[in-house]
ChimeraX commands (.cxc) that place a marker at each C-alpha (Angstrom):
marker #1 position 18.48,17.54,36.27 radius 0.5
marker #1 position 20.53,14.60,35.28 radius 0.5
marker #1 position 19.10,11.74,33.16 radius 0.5
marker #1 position 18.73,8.29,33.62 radius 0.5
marker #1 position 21.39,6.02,31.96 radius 0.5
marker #1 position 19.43,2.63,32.75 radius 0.5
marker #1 position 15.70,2.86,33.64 radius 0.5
marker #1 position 13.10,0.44,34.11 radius 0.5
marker #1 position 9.36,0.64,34.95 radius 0.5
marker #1 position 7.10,-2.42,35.51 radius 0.5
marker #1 position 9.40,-4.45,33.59 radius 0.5
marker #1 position 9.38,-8.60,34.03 radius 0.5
marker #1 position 12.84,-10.13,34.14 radius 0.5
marker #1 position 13.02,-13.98,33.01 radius 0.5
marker #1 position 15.60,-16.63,32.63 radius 0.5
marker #1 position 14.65,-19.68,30.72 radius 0.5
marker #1 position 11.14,-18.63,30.58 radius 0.5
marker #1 position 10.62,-18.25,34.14 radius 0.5
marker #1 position 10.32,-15.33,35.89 radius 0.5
marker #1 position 12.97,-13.63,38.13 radius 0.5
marker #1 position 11.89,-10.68,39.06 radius 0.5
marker #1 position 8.49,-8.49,38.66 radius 0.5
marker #1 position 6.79,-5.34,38.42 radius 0.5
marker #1 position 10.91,-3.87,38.05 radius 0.5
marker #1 position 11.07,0.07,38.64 radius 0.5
marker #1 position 14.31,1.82,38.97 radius 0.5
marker #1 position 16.26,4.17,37.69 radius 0.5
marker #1 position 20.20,4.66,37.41 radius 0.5
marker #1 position 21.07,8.23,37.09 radius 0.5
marker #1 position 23.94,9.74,34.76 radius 0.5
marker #1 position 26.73,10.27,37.14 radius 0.5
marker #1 position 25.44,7.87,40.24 radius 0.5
marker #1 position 27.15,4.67,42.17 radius 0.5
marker #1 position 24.36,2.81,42.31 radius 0.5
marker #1 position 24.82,-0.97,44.13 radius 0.5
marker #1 position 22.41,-3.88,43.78 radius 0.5
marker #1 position 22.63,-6.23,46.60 radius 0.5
marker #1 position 20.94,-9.27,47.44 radius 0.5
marker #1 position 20.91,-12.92,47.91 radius 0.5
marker #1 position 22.64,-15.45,45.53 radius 0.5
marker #1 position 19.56,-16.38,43.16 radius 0.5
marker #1 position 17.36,-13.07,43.93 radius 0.5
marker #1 position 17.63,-12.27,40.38 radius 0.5
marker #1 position 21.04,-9.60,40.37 radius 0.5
marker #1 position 22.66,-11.23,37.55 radius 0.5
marker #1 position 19.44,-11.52,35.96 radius 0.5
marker #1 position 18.53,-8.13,35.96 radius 0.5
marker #1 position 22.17,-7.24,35.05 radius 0.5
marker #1 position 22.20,-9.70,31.93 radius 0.5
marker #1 position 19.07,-8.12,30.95 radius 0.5
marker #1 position 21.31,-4.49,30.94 radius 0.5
marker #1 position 23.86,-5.73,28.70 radius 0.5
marker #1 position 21.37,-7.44,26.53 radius 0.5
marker #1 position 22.36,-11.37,27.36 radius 0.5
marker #1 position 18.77,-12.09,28.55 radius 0.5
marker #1 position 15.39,-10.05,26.43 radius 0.5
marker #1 position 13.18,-8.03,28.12 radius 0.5
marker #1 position 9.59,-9.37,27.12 radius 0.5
marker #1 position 7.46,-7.80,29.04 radius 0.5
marker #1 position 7.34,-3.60,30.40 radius 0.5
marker #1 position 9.54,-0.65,29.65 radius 0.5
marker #1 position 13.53,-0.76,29.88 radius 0.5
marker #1 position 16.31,1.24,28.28 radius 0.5
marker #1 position 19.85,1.91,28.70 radius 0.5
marker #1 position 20.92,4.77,26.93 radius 0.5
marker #1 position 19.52,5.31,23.70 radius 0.5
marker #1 position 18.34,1.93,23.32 radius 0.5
marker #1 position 15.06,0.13,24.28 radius 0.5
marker #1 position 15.72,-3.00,25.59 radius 0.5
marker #1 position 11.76,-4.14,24.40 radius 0.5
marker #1 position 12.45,-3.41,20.71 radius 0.5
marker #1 position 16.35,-4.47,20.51 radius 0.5
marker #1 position 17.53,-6.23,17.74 radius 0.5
marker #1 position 20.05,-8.89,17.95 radius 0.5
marker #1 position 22.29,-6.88,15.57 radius 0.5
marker #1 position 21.91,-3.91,18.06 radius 0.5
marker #1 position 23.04,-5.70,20.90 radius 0.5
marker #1 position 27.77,-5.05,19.96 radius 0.5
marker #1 position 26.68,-1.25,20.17 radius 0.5
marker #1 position 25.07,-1.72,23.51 radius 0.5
marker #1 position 27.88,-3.60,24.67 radius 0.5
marker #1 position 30.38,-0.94,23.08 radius 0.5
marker #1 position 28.43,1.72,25.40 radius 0.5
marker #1 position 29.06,-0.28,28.81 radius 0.5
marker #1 position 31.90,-1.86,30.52 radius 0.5
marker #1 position 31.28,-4.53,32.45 radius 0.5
marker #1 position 33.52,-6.41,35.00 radius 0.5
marker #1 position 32.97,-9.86,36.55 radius 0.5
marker #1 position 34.15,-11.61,39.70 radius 0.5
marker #1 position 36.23,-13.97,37.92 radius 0.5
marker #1 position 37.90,-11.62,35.58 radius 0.5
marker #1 position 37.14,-13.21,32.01 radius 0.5
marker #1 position 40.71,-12.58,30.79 radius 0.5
marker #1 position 41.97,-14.45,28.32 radius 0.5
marker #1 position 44.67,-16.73,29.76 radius 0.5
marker #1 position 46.36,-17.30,26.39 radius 0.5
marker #1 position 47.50,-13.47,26.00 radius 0.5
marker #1 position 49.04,-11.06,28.19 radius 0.5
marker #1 position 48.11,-8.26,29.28 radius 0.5
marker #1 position 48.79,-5.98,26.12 radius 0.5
marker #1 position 47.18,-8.43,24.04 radius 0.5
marker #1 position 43.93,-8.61,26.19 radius 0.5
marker #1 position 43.31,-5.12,25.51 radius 0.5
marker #1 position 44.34,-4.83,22.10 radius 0.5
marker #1 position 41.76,-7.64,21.88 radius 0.5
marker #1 position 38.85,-6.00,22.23 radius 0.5
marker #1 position 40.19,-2.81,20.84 radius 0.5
marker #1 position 40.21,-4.44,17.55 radius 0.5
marker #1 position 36.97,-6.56,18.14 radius 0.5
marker #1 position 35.37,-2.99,18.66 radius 0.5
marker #1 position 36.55,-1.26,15.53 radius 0.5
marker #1 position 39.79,0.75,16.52 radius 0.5
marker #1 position 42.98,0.43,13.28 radius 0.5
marker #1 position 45.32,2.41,14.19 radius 0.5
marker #1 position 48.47,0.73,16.12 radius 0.5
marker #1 position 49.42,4.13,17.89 radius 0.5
marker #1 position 46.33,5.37,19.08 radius 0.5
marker #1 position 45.03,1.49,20.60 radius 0.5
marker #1 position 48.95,1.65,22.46 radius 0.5
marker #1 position 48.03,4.68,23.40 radius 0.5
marker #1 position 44.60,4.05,24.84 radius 0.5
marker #1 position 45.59,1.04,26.43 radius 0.5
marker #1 position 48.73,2.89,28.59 radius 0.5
marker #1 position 45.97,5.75,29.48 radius 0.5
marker #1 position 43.77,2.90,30.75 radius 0.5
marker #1 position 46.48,0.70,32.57 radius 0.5
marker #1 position 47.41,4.02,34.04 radius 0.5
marker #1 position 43.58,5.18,34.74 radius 0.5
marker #1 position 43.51,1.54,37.24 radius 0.5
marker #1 position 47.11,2.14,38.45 radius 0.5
marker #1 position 48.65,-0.48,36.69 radius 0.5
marker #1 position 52.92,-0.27,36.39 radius 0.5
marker #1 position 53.74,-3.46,35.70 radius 0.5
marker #1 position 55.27,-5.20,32.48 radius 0.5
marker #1 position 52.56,-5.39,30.01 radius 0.5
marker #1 position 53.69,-8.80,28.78 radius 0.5
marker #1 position 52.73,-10.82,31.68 radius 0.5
marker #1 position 50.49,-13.13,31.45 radius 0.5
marker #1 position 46.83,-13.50,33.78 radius 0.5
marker #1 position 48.29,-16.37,35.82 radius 0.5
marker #1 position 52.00,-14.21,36.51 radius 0.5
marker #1 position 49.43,-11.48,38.28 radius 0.5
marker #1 position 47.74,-11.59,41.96 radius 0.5
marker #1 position 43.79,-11.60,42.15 radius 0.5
marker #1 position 43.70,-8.20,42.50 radius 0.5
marker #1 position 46.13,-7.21,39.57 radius 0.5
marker #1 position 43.77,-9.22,37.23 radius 0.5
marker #1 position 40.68,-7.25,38.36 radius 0.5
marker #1 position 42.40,-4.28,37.51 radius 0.5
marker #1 position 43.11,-5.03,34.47 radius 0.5
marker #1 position 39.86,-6.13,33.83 radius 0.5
marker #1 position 38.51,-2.97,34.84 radius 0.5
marker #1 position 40.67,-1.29,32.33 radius 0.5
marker #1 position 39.28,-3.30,29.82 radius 0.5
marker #1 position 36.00,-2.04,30.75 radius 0.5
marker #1 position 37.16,1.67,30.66 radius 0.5
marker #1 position 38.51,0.96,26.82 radius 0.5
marker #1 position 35.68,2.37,24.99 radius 0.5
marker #1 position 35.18,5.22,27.36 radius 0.5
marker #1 position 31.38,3.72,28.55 radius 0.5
marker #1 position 28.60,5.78,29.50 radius 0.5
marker #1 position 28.15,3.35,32.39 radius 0.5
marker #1 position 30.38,0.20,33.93 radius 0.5
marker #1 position 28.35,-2.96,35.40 radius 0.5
marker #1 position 30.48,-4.69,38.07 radius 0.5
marker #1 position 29.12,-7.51,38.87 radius 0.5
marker #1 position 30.44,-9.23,42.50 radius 0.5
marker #1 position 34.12,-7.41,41.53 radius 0.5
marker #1 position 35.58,-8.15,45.07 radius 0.5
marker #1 position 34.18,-11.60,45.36 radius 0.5
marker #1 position 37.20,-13.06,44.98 radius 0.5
marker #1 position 39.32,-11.19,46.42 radius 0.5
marker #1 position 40.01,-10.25,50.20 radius 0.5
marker #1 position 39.30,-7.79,52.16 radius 0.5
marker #1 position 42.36,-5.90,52.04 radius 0.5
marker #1 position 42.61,-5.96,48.21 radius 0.5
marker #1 position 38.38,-5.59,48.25 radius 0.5
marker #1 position 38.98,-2.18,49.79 radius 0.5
marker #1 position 41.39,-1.10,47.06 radius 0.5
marker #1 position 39.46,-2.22,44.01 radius 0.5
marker #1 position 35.74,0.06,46.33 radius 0.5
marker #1 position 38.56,2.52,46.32 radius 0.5
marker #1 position 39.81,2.65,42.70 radius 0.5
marker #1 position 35.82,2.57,41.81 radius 0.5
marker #1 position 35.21,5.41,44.10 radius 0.5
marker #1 position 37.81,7.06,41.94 radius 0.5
marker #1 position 36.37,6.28,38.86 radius 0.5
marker #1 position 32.97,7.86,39.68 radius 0.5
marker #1 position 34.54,11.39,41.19 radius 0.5
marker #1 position 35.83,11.44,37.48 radius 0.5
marker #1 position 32.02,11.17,36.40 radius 0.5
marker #1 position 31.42,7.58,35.52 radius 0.5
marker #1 position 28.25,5.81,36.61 radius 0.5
marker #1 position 28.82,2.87,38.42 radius 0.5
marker #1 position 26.36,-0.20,38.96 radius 0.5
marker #1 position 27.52,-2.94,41.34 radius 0.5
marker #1 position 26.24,-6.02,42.18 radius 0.5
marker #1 position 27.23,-6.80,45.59 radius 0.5
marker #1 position 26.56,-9.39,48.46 radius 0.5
marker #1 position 28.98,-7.34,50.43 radius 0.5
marker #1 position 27.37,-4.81,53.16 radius 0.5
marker #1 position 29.99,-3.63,54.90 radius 0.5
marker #1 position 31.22,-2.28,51.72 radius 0.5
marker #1 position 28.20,-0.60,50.89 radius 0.5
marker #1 position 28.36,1.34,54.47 radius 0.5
marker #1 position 31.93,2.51,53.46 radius 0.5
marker #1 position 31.11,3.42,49.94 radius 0.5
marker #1 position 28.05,4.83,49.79 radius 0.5
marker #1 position 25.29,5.32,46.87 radius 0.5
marker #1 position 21.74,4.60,46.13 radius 0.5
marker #1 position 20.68,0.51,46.96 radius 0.5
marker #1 position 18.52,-1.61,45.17 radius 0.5
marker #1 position 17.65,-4.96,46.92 radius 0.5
marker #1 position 16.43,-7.80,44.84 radius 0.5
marker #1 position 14.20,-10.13,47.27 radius 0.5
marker #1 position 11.47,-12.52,46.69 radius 0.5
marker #1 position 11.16,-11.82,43.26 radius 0.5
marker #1 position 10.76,-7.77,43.70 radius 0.5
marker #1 position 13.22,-4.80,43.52 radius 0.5
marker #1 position 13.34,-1.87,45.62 radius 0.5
marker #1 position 15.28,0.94,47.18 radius 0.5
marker #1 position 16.79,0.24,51.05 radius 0.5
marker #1 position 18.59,3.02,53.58 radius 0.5
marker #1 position 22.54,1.85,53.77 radius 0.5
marker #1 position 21.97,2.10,57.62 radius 0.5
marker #1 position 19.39,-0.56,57.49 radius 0.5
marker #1 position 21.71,-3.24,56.48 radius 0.5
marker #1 position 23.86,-3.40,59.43 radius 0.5
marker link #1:1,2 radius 0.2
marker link #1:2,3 radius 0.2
marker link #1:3,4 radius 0.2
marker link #1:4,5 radius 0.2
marker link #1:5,6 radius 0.2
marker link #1:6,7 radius 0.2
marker link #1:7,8 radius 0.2
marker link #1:8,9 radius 0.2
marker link #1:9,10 radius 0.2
marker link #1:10,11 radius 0.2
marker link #1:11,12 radius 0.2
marker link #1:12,13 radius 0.2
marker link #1:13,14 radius 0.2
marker link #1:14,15 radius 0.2
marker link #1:15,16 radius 0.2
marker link #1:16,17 radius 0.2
marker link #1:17,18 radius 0.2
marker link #1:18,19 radius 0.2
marker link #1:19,20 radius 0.2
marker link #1:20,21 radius 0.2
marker link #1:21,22 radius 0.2
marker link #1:22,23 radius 0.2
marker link #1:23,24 radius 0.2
marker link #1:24,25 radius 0.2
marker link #1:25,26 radius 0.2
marker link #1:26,27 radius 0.2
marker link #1:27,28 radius 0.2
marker link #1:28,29 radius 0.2
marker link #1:29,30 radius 0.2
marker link #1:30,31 radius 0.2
marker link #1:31,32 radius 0.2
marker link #1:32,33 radius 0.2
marker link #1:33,34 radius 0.2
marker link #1:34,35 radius 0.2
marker link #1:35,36 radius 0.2
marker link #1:36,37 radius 0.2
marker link #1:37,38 radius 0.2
marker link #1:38,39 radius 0.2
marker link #1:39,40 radius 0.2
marker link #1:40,41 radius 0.2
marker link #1:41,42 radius 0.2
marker link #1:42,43 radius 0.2
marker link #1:43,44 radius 0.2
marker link #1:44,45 radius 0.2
marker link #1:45,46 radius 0.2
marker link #1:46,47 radius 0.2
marker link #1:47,48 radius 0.2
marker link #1:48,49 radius 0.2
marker link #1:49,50 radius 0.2
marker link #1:50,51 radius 0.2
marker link #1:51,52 radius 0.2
marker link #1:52,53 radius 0.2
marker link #1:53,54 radius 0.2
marker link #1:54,55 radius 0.2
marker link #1:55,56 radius 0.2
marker link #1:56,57 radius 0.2
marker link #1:57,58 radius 0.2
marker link #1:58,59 radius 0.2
marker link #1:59,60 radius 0.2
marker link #1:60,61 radius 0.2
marker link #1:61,62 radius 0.2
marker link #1:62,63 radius 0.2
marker link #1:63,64 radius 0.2
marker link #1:64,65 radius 0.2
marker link #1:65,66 radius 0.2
marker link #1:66,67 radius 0.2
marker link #1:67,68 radius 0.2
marker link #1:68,69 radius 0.2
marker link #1:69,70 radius 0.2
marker link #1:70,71 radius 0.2
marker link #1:71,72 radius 0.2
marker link #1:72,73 radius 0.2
marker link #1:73,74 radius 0.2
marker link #1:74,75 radius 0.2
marker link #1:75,76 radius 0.2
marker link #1:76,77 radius 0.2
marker link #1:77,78 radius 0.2
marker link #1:78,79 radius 0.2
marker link #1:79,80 radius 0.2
marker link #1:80,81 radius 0.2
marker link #1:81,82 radius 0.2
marker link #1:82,83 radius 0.2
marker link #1:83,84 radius 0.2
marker link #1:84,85 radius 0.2
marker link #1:85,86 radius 0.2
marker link #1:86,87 radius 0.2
marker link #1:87,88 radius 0.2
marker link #1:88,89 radius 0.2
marker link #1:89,90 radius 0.2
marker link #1:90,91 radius 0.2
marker link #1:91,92 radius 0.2
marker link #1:92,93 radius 0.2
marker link #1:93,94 radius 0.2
marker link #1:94,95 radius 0.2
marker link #1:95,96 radius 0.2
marker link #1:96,97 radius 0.2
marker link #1:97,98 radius 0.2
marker link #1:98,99 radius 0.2
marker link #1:99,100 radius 0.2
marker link #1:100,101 radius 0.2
marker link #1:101,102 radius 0.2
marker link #1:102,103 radius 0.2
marker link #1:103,104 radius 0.2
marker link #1:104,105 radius 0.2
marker link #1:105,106 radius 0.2
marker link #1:106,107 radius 0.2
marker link #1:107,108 radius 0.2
marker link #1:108,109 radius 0.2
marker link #1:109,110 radius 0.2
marker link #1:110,111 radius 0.2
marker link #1:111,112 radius 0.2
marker link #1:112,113 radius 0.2
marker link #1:113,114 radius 0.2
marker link #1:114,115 radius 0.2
marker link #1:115,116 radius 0.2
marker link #1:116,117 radius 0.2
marker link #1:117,118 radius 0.2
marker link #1:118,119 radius 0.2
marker link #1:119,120 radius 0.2
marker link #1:120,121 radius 0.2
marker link #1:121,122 radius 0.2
marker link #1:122,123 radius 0.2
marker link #1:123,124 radius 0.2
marker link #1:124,125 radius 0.2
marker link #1:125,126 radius 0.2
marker link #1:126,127 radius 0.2
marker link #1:127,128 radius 0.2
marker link #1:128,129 radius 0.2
marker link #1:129,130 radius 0.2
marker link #1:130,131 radius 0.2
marker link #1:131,132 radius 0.2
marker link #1:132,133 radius 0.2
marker link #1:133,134 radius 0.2
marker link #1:134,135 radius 0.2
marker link #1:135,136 radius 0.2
marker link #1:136,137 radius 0.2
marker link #1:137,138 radius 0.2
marker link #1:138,139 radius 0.2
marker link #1:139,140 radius 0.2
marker link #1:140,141 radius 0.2
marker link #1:141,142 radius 0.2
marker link #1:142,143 radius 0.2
marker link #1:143,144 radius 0.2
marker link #1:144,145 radius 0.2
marker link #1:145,146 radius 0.2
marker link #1:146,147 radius 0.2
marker link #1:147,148 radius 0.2
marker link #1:148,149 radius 0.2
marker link #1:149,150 radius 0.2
marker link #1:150,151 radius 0.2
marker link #1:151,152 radius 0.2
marker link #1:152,153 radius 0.2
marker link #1:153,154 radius 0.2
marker link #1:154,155 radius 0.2
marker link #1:155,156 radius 0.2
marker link #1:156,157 radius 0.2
marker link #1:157,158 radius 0.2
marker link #1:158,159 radius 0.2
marker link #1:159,160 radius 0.2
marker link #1:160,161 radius 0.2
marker link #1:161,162 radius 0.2
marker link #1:162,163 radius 0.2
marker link #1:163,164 radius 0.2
marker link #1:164,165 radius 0.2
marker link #1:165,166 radius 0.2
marker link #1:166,167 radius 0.2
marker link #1:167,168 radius 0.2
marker link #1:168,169 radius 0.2
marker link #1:169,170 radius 0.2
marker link #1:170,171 radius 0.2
marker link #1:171,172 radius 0.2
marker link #1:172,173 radius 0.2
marker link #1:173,174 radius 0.2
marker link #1:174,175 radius 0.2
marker link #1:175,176 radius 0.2
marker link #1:176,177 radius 0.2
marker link #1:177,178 radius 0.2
marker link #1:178,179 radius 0.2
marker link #1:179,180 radius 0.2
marker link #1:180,181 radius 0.2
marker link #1:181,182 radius 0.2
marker link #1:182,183 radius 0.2
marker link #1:183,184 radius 0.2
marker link #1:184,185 radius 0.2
marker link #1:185,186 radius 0.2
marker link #1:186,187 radius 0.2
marker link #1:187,188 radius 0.2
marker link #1:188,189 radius 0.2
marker link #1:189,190 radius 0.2
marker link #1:190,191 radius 0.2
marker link #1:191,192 radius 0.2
marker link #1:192,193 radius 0.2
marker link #1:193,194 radius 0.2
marker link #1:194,195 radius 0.2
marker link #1:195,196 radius 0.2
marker link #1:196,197 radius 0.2
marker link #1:197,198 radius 0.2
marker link #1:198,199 radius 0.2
marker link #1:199,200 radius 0.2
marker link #1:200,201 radius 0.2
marker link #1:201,202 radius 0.2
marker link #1:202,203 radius 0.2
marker link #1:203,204 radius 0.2
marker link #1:204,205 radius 0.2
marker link #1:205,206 radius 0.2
marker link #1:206,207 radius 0.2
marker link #1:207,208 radius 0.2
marker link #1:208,209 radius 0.2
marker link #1:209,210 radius 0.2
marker link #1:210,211 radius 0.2
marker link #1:211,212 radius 0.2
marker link #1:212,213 radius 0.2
marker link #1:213,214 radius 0.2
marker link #1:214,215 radius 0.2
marker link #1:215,216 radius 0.2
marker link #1:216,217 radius 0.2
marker link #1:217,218 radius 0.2
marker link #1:218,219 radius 0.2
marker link #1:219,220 radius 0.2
marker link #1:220,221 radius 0.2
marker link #1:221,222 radius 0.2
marker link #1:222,223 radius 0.2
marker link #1:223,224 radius 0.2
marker link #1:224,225 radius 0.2
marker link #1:225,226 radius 0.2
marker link #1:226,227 radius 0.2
marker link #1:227,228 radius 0.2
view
């Protein structure tokens, strides 16, 4: 039986003091593709914050991993982070450094030394996404969908026990959208866990996993064939 990477149970998640979303009870196992759909304000980036340790969790039981989100310490909060890889709509690279540097970034920023083992990670990465192009371009040289990939091999650096995607097609369109599902698809046959934050159902139909809807202030489980 396969255990549960992120798991909540009555849990309470606030933003500046006011609640989000209540009585929160779900469960992410190891090895799922799990999306979280929902209006914009129903509380997905909330919840999702609250993962990665960017908002506290005051009030019920959370954990992701080994670590409890009730009783985490600030200090605690770079080794969560080391454990996930998250990915945003807008890609968060930094425009100032190419590609190579980007990645060697937050090798460093994580603890890794040695020059020939962070070139070495970052080619298996670039090559894990399907990235062939010169690594000293810069973000604003690539299309939309070249920067997400890049920023999903920045996720994939530290080899996480789970990836948050939050909205990762929202900017792109439909025909790159479908290659990014697909490359995540590809990711989790390899055995990653995948969370996504979505507003997209027709994706969900095409890529199925377990749904969580976040509505009026509740989350729960839905059927993908009661979306469409």
């Amino acid at each position: 039986m396969s255990k549960n990477i992120v798991s909540f149970s009555d849990a309470t998640i606030k933003q500046n003091g006011k609640i989000v979303l209540k009585d929160v009870s779900i469960d992410v196992p190891e090895g799922s593709f799990v999306f979280l759909i929902g209006r914009t304000g129903s509380g997905k980036s909330s919840l999702i914050k609250t993962i990665y340790g960017d908002l506290k969790l005051e009030d019920g039981l959370g954990s992701v991993g080994e670590f409890d989100l009730i009783r985490l310490k600030s200090k605690e909060i770079p080794s969560l982070r080391r454990s996930l890889g998250v990915v945003f709509q807008d890609f968060k690279l930094l425009p100032d450094r190419n590609i190579y540097e980007n990645l060697k970034f937050v090798l460093k920023a994580t603890g890794w030394r040695d020059i020939n083992k962070i070139n070495q990670r970052i080619d298996e990465v670039l090559k894990m996404v399907g990235i062939t192009i010169n690594k000293n371009k810069f973000p604003f040289e690539l299309s939309g969908g070249e920067q997400q990939r890049i920023a999903i091999a920045r996720a994939l650096l530290n080899n996480p026990k789970l990836i948050i995607a939050d909205e990762p097609t929202g900017n792109l369109d439909p025909q790159t959208s479908q290659e990014i599902m697909q490359l995540f698809k590809l990711l989790h046959q390899r055995g990653m866990t995948l969370l996504m934050a979505t507003h997209d159902y027709q994706m969900i139909v095409k890529f199925p996993g377990k749904i969580f809807k976040c509505e009026d202030g509740k989350v729960f489980e839905v059927v993908a064939k009661k979306l469409v």
